[in-house]
PAMAR-859364 format. One record per residue (C-alpha): residue number from 1; residue in three letters; y, x, z. Coordinates in steps of 0.02 Angstrom, whole numbers, plus 50000, padded with zeros to 5 digits. Each point is the difference from the previous one (the first is absolute). Layout:
<rs>
+------+------+-------+-------+-------+
: resi : resn :    c2 :    c1 :    c3 :
+------+------+-------+-------+-------+
:  NUM :  Ala :     Y :     X :     Z :
...
+------+------+-------+-------+-------+
</rs>
This chain:
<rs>
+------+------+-------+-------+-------+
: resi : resn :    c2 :    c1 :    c3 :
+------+------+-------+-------+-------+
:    1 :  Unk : 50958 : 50125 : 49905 :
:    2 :  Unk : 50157 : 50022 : 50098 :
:    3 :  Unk : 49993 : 50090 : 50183 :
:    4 :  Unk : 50023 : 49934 : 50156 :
:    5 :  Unk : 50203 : 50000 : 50072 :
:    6 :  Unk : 50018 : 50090 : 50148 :
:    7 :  Unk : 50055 : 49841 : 50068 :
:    8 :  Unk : 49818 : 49922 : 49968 :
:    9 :  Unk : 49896 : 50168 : 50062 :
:   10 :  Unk : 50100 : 49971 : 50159 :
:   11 :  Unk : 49932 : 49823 : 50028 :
:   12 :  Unk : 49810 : 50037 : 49914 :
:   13 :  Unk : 49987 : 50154 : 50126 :
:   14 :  Unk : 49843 : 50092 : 49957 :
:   15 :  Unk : 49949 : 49887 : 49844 :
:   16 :  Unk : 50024 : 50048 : 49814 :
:   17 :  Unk : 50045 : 49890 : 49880 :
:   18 :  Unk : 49818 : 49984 : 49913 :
:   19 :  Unk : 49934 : 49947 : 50165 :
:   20 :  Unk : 50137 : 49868 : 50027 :
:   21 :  Unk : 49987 : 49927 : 49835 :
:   22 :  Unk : 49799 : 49993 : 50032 :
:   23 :  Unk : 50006 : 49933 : 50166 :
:   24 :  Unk : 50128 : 49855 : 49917 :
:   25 :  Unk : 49899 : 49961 : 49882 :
:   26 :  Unk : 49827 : 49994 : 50099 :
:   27 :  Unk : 50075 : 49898 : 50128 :
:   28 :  Unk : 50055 : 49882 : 49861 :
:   29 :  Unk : 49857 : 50012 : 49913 :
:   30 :  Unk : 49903 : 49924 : 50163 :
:   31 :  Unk : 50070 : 49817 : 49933 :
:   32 :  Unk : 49929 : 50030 : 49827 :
:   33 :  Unk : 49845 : 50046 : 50066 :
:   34 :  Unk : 50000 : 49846 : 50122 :
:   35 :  Unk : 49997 : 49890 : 49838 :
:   36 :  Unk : 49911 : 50086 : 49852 :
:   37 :  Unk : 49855 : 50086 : 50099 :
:   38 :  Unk : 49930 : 49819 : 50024 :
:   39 :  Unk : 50021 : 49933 : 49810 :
:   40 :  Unk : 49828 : 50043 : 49987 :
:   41 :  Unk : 49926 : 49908 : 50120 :
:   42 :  Unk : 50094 : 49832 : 50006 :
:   43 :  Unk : 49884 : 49909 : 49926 :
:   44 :  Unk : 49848 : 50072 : 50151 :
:   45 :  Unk : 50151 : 49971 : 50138 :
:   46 :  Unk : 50012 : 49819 : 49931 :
:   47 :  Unk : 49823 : 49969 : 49996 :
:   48 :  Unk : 49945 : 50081 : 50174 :
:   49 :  Unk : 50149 : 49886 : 50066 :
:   50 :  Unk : 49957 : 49831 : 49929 :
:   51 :  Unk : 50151 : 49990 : 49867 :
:   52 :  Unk : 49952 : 49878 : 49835 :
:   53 :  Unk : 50156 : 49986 : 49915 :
:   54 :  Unk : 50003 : 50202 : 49915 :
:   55 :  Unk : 50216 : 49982 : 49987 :
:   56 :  Unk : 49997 : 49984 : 50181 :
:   57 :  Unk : 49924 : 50177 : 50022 :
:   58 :  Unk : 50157 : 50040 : 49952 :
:   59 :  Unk : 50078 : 49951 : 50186 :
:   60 :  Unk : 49917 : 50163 : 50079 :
:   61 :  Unk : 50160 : 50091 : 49885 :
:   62 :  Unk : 50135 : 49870 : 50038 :
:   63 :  Unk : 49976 : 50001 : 50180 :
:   64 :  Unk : 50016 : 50194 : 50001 :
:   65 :  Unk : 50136 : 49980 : 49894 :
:   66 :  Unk : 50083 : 49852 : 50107 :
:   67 :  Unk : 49974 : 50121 : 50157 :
:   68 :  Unk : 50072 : 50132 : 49926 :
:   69 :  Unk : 50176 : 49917 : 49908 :
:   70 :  Unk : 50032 : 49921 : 50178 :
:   71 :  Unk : 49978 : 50158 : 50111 :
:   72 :  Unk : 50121 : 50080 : 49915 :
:   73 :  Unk : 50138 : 49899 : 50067 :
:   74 :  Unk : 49958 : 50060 : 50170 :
:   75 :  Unk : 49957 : 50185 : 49965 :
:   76 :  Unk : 50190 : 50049 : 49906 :
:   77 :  Unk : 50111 : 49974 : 50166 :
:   78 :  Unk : 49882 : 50057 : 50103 :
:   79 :  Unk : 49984 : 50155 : 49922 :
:   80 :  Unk : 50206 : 50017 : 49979 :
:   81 :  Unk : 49991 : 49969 : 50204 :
:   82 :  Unk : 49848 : 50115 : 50059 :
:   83 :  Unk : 49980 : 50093 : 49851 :
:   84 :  Unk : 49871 : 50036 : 49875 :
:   85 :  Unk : 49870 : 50106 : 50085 :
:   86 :  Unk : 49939 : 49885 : 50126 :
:   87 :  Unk : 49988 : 49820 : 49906 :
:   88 :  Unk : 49899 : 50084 : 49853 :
:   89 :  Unk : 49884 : 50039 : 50117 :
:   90 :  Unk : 49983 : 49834 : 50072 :
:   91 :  Unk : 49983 : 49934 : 49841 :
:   92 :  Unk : 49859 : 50121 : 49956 :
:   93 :  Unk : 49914 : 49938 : 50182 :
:   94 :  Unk : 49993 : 49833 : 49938 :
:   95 :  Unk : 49947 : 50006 : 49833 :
:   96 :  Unk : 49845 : 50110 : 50058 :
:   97 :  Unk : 49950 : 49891 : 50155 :
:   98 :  Unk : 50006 : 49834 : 49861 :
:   99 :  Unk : 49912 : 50085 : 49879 :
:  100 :  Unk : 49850 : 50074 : 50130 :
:  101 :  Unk : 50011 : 49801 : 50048 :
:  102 :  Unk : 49977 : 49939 : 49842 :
:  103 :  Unk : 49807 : 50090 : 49989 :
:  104 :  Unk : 49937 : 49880 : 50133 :
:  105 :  Unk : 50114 : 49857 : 49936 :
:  106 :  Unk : 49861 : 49788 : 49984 :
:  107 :  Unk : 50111 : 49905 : 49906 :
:  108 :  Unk : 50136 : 49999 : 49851 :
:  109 :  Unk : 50113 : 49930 : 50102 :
:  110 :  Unk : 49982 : 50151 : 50116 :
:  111 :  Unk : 50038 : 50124 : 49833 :
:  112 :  Unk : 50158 : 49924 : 49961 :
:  113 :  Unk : 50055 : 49988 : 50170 :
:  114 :  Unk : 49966 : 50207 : 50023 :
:  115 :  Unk : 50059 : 50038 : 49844 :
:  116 :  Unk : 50164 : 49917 : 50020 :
:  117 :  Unk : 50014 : 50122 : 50178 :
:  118 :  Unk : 49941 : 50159 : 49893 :
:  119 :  Unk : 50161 : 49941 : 49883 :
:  120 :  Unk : 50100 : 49986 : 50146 :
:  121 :  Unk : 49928 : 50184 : 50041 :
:  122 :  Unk : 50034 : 50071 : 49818 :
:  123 :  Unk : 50176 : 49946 : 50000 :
:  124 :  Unk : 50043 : 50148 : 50105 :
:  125 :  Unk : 49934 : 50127 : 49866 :
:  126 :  Unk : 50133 : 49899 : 49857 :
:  127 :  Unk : 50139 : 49986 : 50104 :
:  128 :  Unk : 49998 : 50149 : 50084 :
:  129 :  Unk : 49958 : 50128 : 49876 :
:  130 :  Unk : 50137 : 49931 : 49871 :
:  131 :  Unk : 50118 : 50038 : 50150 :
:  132 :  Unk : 49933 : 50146 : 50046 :
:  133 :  Unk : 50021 : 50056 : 49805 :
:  134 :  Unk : 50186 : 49920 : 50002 :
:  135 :  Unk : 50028 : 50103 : 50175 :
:  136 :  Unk : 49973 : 50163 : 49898 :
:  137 :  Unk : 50041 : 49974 : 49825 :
:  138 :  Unk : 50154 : 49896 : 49908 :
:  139 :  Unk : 50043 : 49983 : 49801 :
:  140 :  Unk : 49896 : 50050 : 49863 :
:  141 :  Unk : 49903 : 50132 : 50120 :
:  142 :  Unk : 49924 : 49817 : 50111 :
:  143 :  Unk : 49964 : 49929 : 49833 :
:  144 :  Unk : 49903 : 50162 : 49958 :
:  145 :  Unk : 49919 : 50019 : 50163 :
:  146 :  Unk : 49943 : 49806 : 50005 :
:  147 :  Unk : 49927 : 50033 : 49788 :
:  148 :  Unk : 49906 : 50152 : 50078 :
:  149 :  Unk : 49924 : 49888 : 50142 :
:  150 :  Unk : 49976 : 49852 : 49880 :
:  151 :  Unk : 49905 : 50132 : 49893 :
:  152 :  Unk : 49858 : 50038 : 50127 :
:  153 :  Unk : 50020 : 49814 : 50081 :
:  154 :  Unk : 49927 : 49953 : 49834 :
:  155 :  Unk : 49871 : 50096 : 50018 :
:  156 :  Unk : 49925 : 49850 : 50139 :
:  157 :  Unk : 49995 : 49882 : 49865 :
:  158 :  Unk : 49884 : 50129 : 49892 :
:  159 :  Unk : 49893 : 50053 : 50129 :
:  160 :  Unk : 49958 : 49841 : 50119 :
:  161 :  Unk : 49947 : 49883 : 49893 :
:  162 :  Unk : 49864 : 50136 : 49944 :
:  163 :  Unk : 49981 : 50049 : 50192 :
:  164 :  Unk : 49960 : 49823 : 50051 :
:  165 :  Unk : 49856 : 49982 : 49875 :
:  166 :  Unk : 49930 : 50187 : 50071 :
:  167 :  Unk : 50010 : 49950 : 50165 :
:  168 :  Unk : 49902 : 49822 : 49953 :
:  169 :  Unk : 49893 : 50094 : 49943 :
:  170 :  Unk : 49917 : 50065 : 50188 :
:  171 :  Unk : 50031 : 49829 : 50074 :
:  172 :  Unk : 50119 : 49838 : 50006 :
:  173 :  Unk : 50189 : 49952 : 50003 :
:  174 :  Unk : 50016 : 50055 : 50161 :
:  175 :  Unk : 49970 : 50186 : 49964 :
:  176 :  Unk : 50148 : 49973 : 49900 :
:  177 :  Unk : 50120 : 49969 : 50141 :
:  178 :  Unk : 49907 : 50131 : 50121 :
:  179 :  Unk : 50059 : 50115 : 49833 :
:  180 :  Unk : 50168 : 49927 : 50026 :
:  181 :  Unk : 50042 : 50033 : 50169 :
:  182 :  Unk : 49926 : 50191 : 49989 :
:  183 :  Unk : 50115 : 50061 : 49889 :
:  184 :  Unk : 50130 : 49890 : 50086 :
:  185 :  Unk : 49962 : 50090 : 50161 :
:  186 :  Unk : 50018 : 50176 : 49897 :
:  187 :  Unk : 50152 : 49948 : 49964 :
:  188 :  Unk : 50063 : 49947 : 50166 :
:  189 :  Unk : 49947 : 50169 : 50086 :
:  190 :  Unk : 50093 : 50099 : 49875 :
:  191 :  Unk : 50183 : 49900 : 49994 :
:  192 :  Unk : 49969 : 50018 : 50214 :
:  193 :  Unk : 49988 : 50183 : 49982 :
:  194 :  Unk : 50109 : 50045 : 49856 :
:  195 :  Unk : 50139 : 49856 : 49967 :
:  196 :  Unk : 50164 : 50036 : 50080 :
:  197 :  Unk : 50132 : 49866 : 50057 :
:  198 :  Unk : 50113 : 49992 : 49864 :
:  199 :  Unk : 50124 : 49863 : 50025 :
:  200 :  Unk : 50174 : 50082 : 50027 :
:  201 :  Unk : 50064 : 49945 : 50179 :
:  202 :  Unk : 50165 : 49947 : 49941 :
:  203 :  Unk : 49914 : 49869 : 49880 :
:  204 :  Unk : 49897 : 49922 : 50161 :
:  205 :  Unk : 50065 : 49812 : 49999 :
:  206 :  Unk : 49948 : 49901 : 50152 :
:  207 :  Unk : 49879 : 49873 : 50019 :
:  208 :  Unk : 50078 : 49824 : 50025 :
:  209 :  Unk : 50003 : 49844 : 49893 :
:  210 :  Unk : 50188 : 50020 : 49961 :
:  211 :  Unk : 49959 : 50192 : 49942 :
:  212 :  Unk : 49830 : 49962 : 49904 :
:  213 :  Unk : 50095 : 49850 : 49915 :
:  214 :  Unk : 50174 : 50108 : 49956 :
:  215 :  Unk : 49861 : 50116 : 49920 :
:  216 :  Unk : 49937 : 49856 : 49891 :
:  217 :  Unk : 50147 : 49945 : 49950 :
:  218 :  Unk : 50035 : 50185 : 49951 :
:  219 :  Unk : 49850 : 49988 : 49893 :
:  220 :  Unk : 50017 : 49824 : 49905 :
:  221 :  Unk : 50191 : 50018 : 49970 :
:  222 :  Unk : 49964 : 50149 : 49896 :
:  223 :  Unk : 50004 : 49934 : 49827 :
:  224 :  Unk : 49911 : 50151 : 49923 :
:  225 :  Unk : 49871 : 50003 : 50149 :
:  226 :  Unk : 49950 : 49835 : 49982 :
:  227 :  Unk : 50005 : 49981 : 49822 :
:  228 :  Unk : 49877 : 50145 : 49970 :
:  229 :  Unk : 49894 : 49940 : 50146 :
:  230 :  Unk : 49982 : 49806 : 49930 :
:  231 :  Unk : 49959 : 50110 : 49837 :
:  232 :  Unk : 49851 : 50103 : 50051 :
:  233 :  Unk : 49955 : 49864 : 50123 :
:  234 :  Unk : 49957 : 49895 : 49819 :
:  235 :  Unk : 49936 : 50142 : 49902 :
:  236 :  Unk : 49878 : 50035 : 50149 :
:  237 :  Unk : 49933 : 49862 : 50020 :
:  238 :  Unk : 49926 : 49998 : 49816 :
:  239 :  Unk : 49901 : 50156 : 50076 :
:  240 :  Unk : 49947 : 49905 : 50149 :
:  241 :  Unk : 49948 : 49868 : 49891 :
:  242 :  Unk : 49905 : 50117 : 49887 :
:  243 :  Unk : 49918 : 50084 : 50174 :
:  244 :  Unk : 49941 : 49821 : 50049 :
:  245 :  Unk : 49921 : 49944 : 49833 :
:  246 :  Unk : 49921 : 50180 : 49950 :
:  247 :  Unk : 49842 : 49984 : 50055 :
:  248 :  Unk : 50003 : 49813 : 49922 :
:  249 :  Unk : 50070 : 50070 : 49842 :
:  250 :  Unk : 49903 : 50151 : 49969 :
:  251 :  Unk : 49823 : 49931 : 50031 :
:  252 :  Unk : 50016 : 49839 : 50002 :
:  253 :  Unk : 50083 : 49988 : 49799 :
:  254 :  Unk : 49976 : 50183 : 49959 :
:  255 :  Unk : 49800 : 50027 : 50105 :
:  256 :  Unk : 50049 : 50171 : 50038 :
:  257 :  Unk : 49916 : 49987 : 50153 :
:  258 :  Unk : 49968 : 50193 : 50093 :
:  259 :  Unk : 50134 : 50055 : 49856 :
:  260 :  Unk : 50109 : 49906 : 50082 :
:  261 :  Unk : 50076 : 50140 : 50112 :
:  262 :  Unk : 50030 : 50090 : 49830 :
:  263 :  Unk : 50097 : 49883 : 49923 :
:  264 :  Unk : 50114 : 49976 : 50169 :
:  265 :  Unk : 50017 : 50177 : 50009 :
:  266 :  Unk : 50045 : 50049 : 49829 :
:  267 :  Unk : 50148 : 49879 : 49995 :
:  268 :  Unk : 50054 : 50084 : 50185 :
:  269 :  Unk : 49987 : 50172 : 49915 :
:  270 :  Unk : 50139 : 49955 : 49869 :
:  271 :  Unk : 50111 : 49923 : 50166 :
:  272 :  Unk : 49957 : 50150 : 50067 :
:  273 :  Unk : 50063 : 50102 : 49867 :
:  274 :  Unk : 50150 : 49908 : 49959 :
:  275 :  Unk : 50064 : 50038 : 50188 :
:  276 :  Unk : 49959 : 50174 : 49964 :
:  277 :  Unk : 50102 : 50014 : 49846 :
:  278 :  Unk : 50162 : 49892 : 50061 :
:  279 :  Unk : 49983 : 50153 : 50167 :
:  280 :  Unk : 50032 : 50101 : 49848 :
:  281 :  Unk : 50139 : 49915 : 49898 :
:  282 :  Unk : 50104 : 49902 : 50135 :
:  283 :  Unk : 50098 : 50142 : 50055 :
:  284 :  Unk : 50062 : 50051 : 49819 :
:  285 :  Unk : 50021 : 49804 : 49926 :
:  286 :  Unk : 50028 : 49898 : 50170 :
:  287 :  Unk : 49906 : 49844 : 50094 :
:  288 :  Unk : 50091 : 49875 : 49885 :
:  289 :  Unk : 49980 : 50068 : 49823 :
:  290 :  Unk : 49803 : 50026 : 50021 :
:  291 :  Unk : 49975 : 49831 : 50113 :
:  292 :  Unk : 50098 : 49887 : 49903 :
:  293 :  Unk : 49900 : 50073 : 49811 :
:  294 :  Unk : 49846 : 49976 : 50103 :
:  295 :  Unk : 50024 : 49823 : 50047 :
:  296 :  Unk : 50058 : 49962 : 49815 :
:  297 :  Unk : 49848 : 50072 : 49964 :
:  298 :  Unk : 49897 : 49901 : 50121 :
:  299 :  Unk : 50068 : 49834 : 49922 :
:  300 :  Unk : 49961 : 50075 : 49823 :
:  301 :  Unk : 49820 : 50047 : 50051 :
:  302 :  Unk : 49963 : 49835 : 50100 :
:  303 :  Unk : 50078 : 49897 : 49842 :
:  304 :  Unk : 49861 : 50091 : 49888 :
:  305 :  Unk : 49855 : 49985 : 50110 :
:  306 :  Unk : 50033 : 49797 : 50019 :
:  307 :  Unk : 49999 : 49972 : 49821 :
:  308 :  Unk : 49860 : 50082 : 49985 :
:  309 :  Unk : 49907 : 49918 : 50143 :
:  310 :  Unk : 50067 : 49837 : 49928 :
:  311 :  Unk : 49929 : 50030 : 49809 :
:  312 :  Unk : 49846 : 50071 : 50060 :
:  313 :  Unk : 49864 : 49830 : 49995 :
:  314 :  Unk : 49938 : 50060 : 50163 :
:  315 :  Unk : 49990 : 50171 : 50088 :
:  316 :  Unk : 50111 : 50128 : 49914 :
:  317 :  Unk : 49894 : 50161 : 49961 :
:  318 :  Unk : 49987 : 50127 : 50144 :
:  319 :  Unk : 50080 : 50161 : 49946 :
:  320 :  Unk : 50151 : 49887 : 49952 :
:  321 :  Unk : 50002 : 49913 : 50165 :
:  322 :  Unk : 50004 : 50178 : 50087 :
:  323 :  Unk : 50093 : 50078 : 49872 :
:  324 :  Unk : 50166 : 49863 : 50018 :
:  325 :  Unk : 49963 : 49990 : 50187 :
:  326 :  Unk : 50000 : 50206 : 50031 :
:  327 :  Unk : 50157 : 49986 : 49899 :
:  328 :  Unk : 50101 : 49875 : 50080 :
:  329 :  Unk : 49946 : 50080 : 50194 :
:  330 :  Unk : 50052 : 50164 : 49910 :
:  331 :  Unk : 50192 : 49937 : 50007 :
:  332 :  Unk : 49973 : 49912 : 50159 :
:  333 :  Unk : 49971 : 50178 : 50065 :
:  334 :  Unk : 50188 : 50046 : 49963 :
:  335 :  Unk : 50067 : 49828 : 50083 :
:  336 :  Unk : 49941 : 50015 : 50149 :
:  337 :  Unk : 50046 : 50146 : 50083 :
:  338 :  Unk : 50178 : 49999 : 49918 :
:  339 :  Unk : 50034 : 49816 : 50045 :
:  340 :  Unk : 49949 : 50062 : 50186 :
:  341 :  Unk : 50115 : 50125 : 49997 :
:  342 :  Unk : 50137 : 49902 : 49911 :
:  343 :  Unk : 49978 : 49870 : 50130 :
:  344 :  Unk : 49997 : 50136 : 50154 :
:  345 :  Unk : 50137 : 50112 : 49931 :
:  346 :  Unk : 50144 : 49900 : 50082 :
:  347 :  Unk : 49915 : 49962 : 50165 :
:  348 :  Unk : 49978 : 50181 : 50079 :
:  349 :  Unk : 50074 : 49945 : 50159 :
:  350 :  Unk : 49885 : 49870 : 50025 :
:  351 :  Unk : 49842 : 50071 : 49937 :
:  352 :  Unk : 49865 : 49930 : 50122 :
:  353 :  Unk : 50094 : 49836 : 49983 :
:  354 :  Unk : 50028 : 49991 : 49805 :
:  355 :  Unk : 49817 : 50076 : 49982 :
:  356 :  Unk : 49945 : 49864 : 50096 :
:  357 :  Unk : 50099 : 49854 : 49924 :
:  358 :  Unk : 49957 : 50047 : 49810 :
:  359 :  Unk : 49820 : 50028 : 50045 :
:  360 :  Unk : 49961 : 49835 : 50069 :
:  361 :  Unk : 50097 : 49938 : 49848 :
:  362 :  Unk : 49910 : 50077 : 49884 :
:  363 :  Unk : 49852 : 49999 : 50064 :
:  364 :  Unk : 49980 : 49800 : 50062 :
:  365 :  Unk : 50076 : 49945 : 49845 :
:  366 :  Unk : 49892 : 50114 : 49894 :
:  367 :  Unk : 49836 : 49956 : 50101 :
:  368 :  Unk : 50053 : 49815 : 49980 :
:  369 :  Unk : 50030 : 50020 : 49798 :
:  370 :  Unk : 49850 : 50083 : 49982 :
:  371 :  Unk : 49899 : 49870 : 50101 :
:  372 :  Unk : 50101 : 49861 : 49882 :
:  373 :  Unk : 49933 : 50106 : 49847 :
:  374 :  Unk : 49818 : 50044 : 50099 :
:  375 :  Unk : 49966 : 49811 : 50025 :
:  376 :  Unk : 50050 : 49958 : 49822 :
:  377 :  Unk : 49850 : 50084 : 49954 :
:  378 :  Unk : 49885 : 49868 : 49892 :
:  379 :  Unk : 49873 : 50124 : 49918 :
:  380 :  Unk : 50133 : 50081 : 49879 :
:  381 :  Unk : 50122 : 50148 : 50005 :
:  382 :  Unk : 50109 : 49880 : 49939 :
:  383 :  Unk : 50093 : 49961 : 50172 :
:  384 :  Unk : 50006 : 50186 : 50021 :
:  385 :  Unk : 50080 : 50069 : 49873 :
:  386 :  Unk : 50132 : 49841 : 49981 :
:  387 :  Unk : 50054 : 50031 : 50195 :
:  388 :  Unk : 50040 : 50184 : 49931 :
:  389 :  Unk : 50115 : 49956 : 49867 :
:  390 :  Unk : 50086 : 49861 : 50100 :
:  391 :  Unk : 50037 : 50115 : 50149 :
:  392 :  Unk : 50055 : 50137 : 49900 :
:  393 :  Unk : 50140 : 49898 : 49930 :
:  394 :  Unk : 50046 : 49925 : 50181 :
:  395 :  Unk : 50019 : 50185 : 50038 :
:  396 :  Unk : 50125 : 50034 : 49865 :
:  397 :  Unk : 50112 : 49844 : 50042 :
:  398 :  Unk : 50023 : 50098 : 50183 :
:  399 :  Unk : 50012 : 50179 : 49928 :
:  400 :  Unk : 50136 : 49918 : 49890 :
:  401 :  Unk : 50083 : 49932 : 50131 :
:  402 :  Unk : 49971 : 50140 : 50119 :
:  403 :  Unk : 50092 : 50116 : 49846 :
:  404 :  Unk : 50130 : 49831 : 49938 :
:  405 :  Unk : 49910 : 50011 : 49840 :
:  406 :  Unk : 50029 : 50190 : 49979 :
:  407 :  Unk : 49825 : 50082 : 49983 :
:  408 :  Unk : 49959 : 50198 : 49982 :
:  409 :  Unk : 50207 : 50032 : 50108 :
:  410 :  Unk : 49997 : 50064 : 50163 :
:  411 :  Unk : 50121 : 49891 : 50125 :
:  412 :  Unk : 50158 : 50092 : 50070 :
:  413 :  Unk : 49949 : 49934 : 50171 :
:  414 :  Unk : 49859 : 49876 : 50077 :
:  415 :  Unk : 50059 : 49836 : 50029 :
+------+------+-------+-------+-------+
</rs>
């Protein structure tokens, strides 16, 4: 693991770079945990709030989701105006106030409408962290850094799931979000007392519609920024898709029931994993070369597992489900912190902005995709695993054009 530049000590002050990289990652991780934690216990929240149809359970995900894509719009020049310190925070306020609300919350209708605001909250940890990482680190060494916070961001996905069912069992759902906004408030105290500002003051932009919309156009005029964004944006929303049929798919076809947690987290282990090895290789072979092999591979995988689901007379056996599944999120691990960076690399000067614009791509298209491939759910993995192959190979046509047609070659210069 490289060291910190000089240049980078001066603008962490007193933190290392094990502590930054942690405090990245846990403040990311408080959007993973705002989703998986409940997987659990969708099918209690829908039945303590009156919900029939079991697809609409779903919403209490795309709402957060919704929330979250559209915040991000906001959070990226206000951060490039005010810097990075103070709107985190603010962020972090809200999504602890919505999710203490959410304990006392009558109605359904009430959920969605405070888990859309805790989205709006958890935009500031997305936005503002991938600046925050951009503000410090550029190249090869921010595609490193973001693997390495990736890495123990995964670790959400293994652990909630399994937390949410512990917690269930010493009471309801609503312990669940009283577990939520703890650790959310943990996190909160320590970014207030350790997190420097980090935005350069040269790169402050002001805040005015003709400045916030020069930014934009900054962002969506870049051919590779774009490209790689519409990209992940696809190949994402297969993994939101998967996130709102899990607990559908593993015990409702598979009847894993309290295994469930298992299964979820042994396919976020390999994710994990993967981030940890491409921390590991993308310095020596480069963001293109190991992104653009994974998402062949992803296609390859995903191509494999349909057939099979498709000659299968029902339910394809278990292991085989998990095995093709753990294998196809395995290359997924390498796509998307490359195609972050890829997409960033370019837009240094706008950050907050290009953070901002690229998350509420990615993630509003990719919570919409997956709600398209959620609500084609009819009682078979079937809708599932199809959405994965077909977004894997809209994610190649914009890599291709991203690259004009040239995969595994560096560009001389972002366009």
């Amino acid at each position: 693991m490289s060291s910190l530049t000089p240049e980078a000590q001066a603008k962490l002050g007193g933190m290392g770079r094990i502590e930054f990289i942690a405090m990245m990652a846990s403040l990311m991780a408080l959007n993973a945990l705002a989703i998986d934690i409940m997987l659990p216990g969708l099918q209690e929240i829908g039945a303590s709030l009156g919900v029939a149809n079991e697809n609409h359970r779903q919403y209490v995900i795309t709402a957060y989701l919704i929330g979250f894509g559209f915040a991000q719009l906001a959070y990226g020049p206000i951060s490039d105006r005010f810097g990075r310190r103070m709107p985190l925070l603010v962020g972090l306020s809200i999504y602890i106030l919505s999710g203490a609300a959410i304990v006392a919350v009558p109605s359904f209708a009430g959920m969605l409408i405070l888990r859309f605001v805790q989205g709006l909250g958890s935009a500031a940890m997305r936005v503002i962290t991938v600046s925050i990482v951009r503000d410090i680190f550029g190249g090869r060494a921010m595609a490193e850094v973001m693997s390495l916070i990736m890495m123990v961001f995964m670790v959400a996905p293994v652990l909630a799931p399994a937390t949410g069912q512990v917690v269930m069992l010493f009471g309801n759902w609503h312990l669940i979000f009283v577990f939520i906004t703890v650790v959310a408030l943990i996190n909160s105290t320590w970014a207030w007392l350790r997190l420097p500002e980090t935005l350069d003051p040269q790169d402050v932009r002001p805040l005015n519609l003709r400045s916030v919309l020069d930014g934009f156009r900054i962002v969506l005029t870049n051919r590779i920024a774009l490209c790689y964004t519409i990209s992940s944006t696809f190949i994402f929303g297969a993994l939101f898709g998967f996130i709102n049929s899990a607990q559908q798919v593993y015990v409702g076809i598979y009847g894993l029931g309290l295994w469930f947690p298992l299964a979820f987290a042994a396919v976020a282990l390999f994710m994990s994993f993967s981030s940890f090895l491409n921390s590991k290789l993308v310095g020596r072979f480069g963001m293109r070369k190991l992104s653009h092999a994974a998402l062949l591979g992803f296609i390859t995988v995903n191509a494999f597992w349909l057939a099979c689901q498709m000659l299968f007379d029902g339910p394809m056996p278990f292991p085989l489900f998990l095995s093709l599944f753990a294998l196809s999120m395995f290359q997924f691990g390498w796509i998307g912190s490359n195609f972050n960076t890829l997409a960033m690399e370019p837009l240094g000067h706008v950050a907050g902005t290009a953070s901002s614009v690229l998350g509420f791509m990615g993630t509003v298209g990719g919570a919409l995709i997956g709600a398209a491939i959620g609500q084609a759910f009819d009682g078979t993995a079937l809708p599932m695993i199809g959405g994965f192959f077909t977004v894997s190979l809209i994610g190649l046509v914009f890599v291709l054009i991203a690259e004009k047609g040239r995969l595994f070659q560096a560009q001389n210069k972002p366009i």
